[in-house]
Each structure stands twice: as structure tokens, then as C-alpha cells.
C-alpha positions as CSV (number, residue, x, y, z in Angstrom):
1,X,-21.5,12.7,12.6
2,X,-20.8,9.2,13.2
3,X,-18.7,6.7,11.3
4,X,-20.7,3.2,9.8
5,X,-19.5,0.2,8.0
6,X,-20.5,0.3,4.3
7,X,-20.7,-2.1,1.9
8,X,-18.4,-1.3,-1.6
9,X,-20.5,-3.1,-3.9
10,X,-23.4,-0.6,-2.7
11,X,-21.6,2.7,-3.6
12,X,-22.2,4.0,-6.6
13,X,-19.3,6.2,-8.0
14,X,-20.7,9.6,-10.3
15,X,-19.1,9.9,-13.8
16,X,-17.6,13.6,-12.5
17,X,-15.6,11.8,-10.1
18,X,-14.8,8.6,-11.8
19,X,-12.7,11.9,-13.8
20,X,-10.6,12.4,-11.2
21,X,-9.8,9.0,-10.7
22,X,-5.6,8.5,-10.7
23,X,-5.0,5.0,-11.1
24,X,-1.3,5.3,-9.6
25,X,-2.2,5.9,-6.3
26,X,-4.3,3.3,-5.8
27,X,-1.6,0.7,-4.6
28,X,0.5,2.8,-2.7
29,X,-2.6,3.9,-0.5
30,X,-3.8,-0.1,-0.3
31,X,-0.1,-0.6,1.3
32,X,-0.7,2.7,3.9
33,X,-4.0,1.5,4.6
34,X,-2.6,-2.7,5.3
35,X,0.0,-1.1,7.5
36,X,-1.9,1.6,9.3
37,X,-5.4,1.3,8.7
38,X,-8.4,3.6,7.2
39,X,-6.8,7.0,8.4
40,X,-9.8,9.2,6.9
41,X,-13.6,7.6,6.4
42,X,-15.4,8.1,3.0
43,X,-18.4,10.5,2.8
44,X,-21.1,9.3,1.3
45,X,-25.1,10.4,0.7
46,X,-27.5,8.0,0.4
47,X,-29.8,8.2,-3.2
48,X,-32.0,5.2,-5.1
49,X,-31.4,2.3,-2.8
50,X,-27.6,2.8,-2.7
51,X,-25.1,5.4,-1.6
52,X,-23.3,7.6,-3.7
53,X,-19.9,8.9,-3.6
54,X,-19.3,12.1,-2.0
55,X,-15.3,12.1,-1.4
56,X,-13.1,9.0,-1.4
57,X,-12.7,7.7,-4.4
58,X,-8.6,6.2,-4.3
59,X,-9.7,5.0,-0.3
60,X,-12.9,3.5,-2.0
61,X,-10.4,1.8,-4.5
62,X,-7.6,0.8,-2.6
63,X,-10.0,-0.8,0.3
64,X,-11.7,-3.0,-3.1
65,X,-7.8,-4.0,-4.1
66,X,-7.5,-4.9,-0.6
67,X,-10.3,-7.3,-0.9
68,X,-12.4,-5.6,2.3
69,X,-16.5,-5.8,1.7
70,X,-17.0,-2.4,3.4
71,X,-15.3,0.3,4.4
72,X,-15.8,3.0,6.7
73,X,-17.5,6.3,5.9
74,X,-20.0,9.6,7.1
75,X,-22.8,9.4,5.5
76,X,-24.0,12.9,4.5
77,X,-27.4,14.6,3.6
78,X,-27.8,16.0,-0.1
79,X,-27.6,19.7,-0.3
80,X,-30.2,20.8,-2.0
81,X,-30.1,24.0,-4.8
């Protein structure tokens, strides 16, 4: 699996996630990833034009605080049921 450059304001983020969402670790994860960069990509699947959330969401967020336009992330296939 290789790791592309993606562009935030393309991800879409699912409701179920958005759930899990922990606002207090948003800055402290910004300030790890300023000093020591993206340790972990994103995963991602692509769906409707756009790609949606897989895993990631506080890296997703911090990168935005950050200011960064894309971030690094897998994109993965949808498992299908």
C-alpha cells in the first residue's frame, strides 16, 4: 500500500466517526505533528467523487489547525457485505 498526498477539503468525515471525535486532543497532536511530523498516514476509501474517512480523524484535524491542504494517507478499498 502506498502513501499519497490528499487534499482535506476532499475528505468527507461519516457521522459515526464525527462521534468519536475528542476535541482535546486536537492541539496537542497539531504540536507533535509541527515538531515531529505525520508519524501515522490516514486511511481513507474513495466513494462519490471524494474520499471518505476510514481512521484518522484527530490527524485529519490537527493537520487542518495546522493550516496544511493535504495530508498523507492509504487509500483503501471498501469491503463489501
Amino acid at each position: 500500500m502506498r502513501i499519497v498526498d490528499i487534499p482535506v477539503d476532499q475528505i468527507y468525515v461519516t457521522a459515526g466517526l464525527k462521534k468519536e471525535f475528542d476535541e482535546t486532543r486536537v492541539e496537542p497532536l497539531a504540536e507533535d505533528i509541527l515538531e515531529n511530523g505525520l508519524q501515522k498516514p490516514i486511511y481513507v476509501r474513495q466513494g462519490k467523487g471524494r474520499y471518505v474517512l476510514q481512521s484518522g480523524l484527530h490527524r485529519l484535524e490537527a493537520i487542518k489547525l495546522l493550516g496544511s491542504k493535504t495530508i498523507e494517507g492509504h487509500i483503501v478499498q471498501a469491503q463489501k457485505r
